[in-house]
N, CA, C and O atoms as CSV, one atom per row, in Angstrom:
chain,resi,resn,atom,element,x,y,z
A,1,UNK,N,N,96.071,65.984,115.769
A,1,UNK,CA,C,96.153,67.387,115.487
A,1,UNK,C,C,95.229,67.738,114.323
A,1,UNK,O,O,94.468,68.705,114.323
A,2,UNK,N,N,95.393,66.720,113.182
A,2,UNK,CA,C,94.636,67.269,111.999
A,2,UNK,C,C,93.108,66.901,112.421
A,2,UNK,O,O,92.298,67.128,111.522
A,3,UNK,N,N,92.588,66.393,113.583
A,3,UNK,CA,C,91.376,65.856,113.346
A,3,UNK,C,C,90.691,66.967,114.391
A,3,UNK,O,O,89.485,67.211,114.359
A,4,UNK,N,N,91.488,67.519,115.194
A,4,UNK,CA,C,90.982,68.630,116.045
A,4,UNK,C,C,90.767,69.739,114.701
A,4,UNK,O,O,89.740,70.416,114.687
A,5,UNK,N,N,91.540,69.848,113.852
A,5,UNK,CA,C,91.410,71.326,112.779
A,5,UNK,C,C,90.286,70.499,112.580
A,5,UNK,O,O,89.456,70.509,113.489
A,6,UNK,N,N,90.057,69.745,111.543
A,6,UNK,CA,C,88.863,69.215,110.972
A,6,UNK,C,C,87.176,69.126,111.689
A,6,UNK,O,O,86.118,68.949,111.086
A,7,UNK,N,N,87.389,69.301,113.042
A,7,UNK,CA,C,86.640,69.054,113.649
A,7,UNK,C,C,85.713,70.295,113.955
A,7,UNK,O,O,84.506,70.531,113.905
A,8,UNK,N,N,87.361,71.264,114.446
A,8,UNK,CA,C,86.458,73.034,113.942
A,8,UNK,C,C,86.092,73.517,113.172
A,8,UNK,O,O,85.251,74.403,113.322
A,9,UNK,N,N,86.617,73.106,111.837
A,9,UNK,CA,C,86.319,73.098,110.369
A,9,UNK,C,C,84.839,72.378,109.942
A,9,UNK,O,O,83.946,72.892,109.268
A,10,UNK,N,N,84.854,71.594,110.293
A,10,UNK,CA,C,83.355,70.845,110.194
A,10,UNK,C,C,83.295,70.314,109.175
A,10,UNK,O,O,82.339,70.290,108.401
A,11,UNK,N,N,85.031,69.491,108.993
A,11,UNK,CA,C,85.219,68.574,107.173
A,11,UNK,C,C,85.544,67.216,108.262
A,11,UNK,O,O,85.275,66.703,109.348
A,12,UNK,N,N,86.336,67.117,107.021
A,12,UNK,CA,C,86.821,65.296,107.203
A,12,UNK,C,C,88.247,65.679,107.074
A,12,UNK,O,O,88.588,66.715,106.502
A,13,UNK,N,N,89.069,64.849,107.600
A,13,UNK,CA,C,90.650,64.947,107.772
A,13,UNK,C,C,91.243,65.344,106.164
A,13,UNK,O,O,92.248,65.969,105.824
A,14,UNK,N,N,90.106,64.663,105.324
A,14,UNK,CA,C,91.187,64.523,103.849
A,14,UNK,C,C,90.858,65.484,103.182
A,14,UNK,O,O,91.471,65.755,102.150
A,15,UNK,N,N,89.974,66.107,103.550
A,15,UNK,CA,C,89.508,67.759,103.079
A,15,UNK,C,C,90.475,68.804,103.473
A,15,UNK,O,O,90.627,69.752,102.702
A,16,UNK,N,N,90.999,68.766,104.330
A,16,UNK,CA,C,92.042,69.438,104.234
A,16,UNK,C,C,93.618,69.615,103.819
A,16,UNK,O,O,94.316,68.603,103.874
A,17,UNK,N,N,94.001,70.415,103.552
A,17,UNK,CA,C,95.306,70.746,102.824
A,17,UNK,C,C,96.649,70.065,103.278
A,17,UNK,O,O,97.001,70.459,104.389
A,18,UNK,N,N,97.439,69.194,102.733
A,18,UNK,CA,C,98.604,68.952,103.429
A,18,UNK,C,C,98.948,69.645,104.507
A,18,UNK,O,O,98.664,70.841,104.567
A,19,UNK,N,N,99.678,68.945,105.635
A,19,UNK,CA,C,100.028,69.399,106.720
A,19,UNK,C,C,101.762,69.729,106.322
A,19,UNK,O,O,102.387,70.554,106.989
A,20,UNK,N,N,102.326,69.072,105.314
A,20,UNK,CA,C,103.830,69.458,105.111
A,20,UNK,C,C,103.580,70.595,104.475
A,20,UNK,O,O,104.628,71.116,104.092
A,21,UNK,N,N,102.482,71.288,104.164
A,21,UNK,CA,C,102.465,72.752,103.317
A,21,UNK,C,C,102.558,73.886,104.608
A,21,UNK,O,O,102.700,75.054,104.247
A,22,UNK,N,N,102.499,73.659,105.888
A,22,UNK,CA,C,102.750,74.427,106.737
A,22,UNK,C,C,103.746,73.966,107.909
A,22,UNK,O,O,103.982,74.745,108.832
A,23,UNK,N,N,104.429,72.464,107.854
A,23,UNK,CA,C,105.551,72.321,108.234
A,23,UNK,C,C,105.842,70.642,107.929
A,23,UNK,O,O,105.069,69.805,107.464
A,24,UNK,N,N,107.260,70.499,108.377
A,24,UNK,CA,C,107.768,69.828,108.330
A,24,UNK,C,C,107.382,68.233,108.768
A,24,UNK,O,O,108.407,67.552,108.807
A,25,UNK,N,N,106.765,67.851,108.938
A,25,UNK,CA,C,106.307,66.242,109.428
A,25,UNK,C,C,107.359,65.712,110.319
A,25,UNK,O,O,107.353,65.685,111.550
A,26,UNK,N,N,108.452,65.210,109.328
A,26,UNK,CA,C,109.534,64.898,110.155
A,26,UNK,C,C,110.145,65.240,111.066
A,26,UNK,O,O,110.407,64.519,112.030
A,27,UNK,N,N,110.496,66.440,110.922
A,27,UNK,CA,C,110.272,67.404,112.488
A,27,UNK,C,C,110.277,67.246,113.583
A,27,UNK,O,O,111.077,67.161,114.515
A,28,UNK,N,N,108.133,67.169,113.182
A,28,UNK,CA,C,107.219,67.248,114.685
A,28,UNK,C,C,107.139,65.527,114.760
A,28,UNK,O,O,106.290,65.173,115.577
A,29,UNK,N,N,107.737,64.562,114.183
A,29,UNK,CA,C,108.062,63.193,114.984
A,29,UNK,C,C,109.222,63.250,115.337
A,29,UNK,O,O,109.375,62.503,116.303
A,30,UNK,N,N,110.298,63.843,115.007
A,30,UNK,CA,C,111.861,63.826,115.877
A,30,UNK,C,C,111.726,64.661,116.977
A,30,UNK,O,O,112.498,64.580,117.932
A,31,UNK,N,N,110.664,65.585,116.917
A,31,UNK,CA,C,110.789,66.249,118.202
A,31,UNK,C,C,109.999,65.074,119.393
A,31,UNK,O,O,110.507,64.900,120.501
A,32,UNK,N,N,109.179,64.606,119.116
A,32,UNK,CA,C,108.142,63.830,120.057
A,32,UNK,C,C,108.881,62.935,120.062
A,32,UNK,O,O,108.576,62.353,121.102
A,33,UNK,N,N,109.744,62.343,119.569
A,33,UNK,CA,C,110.378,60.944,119.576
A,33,UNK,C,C,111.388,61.068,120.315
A,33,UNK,O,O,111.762,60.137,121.029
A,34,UNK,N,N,112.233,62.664,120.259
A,34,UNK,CA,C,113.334,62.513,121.459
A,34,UNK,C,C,112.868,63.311,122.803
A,34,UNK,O,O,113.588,63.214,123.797
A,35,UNK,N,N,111.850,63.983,122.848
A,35,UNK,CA,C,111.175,64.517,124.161
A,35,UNK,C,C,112.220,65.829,124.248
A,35,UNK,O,O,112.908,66.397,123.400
A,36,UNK,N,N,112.020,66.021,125.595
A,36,UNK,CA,C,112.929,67.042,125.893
A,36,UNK,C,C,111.780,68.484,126.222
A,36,UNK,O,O,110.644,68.158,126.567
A,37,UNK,N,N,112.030,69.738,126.133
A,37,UNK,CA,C,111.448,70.806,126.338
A,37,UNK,C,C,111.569,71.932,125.067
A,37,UNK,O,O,111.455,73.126,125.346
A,38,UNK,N,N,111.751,71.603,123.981
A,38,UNK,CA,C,111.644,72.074,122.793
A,38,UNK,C,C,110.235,72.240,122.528
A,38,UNK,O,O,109.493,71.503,123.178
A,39,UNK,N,N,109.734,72.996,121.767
A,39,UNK,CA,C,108.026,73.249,121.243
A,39,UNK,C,C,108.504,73.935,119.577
A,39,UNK,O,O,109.323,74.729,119.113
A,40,UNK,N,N,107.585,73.189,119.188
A,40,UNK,CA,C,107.367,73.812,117.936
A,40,UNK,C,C,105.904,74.556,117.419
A,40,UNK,O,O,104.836,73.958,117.554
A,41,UNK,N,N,105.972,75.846,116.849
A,41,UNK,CA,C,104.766,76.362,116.516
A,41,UNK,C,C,104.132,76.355,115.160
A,41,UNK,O,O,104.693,75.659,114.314
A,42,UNK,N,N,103.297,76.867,114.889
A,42,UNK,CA,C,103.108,77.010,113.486
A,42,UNK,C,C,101.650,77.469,113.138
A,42,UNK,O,O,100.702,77.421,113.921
A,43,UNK,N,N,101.609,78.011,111.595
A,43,UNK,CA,C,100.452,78.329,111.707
A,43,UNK,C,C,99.418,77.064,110.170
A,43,UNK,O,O,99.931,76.604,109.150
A,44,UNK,N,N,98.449,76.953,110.492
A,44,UNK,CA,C,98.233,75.872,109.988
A,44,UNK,C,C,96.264,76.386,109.444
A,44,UNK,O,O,95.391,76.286,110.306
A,45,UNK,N,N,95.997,76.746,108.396
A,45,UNK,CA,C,94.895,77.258,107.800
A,45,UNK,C,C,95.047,78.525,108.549
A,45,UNK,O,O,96.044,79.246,108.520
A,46,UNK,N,N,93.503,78.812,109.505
A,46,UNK,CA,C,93.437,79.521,110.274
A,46,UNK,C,C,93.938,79.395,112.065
A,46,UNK,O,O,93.502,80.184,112.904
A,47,UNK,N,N,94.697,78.508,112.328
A,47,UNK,CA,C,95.178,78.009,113.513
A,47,UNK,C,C,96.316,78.056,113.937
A,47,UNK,O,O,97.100,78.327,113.027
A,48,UNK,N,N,96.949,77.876,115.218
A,48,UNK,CA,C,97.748,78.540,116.100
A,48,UNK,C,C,98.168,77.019,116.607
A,48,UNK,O,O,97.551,76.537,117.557
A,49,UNK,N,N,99.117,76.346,116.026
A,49,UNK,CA,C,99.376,74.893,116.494
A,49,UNK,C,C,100.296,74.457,116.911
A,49,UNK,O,O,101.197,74.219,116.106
A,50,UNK,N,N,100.521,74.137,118.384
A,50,UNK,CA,C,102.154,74.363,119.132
A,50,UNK,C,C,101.808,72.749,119.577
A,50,UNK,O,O,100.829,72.265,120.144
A,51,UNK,N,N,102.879,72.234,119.134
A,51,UNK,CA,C,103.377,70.839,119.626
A,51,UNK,C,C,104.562,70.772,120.636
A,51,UNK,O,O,105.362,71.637,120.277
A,52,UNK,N,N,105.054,70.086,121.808
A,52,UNK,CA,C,106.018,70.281,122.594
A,52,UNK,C,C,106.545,69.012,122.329
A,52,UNK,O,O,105.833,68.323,121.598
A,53,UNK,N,N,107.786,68.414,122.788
A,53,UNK,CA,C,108.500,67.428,122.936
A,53,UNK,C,C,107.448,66.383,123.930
A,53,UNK,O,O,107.804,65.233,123.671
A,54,UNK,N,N,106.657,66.361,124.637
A,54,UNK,CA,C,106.017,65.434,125.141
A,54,UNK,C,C,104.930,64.780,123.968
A,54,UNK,O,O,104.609,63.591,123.950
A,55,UNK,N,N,104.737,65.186,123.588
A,55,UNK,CA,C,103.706,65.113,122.206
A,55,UNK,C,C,102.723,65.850,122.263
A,55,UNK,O,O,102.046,65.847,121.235
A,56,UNK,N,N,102.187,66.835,123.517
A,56,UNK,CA,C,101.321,67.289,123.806
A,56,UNK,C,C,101.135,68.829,122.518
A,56,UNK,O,O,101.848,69.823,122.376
A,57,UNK,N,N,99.727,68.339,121.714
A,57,UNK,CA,C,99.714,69.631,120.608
A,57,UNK,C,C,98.634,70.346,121.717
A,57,UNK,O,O,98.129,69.976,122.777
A,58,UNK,N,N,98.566,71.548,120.899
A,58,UNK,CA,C,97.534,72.920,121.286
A,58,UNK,C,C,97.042,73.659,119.762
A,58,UNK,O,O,97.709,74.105,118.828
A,59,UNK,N,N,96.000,73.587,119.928
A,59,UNK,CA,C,95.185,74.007,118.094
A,59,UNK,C,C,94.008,75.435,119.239
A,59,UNK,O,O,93.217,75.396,120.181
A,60,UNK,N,N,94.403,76.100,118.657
A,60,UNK,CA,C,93.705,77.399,118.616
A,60,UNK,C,C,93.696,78.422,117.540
A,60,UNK,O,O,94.564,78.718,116.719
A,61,UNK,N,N,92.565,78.866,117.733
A,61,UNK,CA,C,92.522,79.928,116.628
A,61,UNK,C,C,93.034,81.215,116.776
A,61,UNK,O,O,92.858,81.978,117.726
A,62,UNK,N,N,93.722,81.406,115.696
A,62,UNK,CA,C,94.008,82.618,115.644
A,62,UNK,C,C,94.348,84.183,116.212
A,62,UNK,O,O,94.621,85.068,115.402
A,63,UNK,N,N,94.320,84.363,117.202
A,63,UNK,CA,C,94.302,85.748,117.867
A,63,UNK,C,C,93.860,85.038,119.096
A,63,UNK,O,O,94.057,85.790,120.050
A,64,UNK,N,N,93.441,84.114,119.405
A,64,UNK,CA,C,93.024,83.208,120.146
A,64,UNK,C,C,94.225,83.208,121.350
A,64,UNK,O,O,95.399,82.981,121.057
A,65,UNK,N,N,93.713,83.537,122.968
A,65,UNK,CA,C,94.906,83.765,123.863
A,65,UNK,C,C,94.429,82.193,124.829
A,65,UNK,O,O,95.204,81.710,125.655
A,66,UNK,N,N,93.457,81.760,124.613
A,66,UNK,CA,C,93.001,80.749,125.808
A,66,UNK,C,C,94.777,79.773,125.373
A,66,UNK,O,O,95.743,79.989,124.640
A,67,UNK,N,N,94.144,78.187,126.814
A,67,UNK,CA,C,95.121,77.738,125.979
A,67,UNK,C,C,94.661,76.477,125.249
A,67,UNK,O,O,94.886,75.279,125.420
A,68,UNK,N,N,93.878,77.231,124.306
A,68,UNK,CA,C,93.226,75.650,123.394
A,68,UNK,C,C,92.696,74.636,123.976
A,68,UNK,O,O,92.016,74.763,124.995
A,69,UNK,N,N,92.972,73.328,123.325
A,69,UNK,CA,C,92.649,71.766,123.487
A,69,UNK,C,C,93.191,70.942,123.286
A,69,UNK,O,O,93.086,70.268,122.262
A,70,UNK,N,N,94.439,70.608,124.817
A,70,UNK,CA,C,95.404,70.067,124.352
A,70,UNK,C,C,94.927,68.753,123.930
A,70,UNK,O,O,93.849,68.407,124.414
A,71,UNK,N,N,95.709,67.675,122.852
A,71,UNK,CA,C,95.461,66.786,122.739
A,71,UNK,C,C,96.901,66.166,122.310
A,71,UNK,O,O,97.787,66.809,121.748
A,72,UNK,N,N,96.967,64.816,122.675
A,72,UNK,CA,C,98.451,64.290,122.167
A,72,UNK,C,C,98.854,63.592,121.101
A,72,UNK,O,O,98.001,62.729,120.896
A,73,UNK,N,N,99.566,63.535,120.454
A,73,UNK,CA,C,100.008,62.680,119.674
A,73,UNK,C,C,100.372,61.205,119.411
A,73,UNK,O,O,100.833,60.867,118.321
């Protein structure tokens, strides 16, 4: 997830800002760890970042309706 932001960003993973400053960590591994059909959203710099219980994230920008680039966890 953080390497897709970084990637649109055009840094390096450690250039950017904690990810617990826009949620929970623990969380988004209890959610992926017990599966199910739960999603979690959030907003993360300028990005639109929905993780589901499969592990499958989605990083889009902002106002952004496509459906991103999923990638998994």
């Amino acid at each position: 997830m953080l390497t897709s932001v970084a990637d649109r960003e055009g840094t390096d993973v450690l250039s950017l800002p904690p990810l617990y400053e826009a949620v929970d960590p623990d969380a988004l591994e209890q959610l992926v760890a017990f599966g199910g059909v739960a999603e979690i959203s959030f907003t993360y710099l300028d990005y639109d970042i929905s993780v589901d219980g499969d592990g499958d994230v989605r990083v889009r920008t902002l106002g952004d309706s496509s459906d991103g680039n999923p990638v998994r966890l």
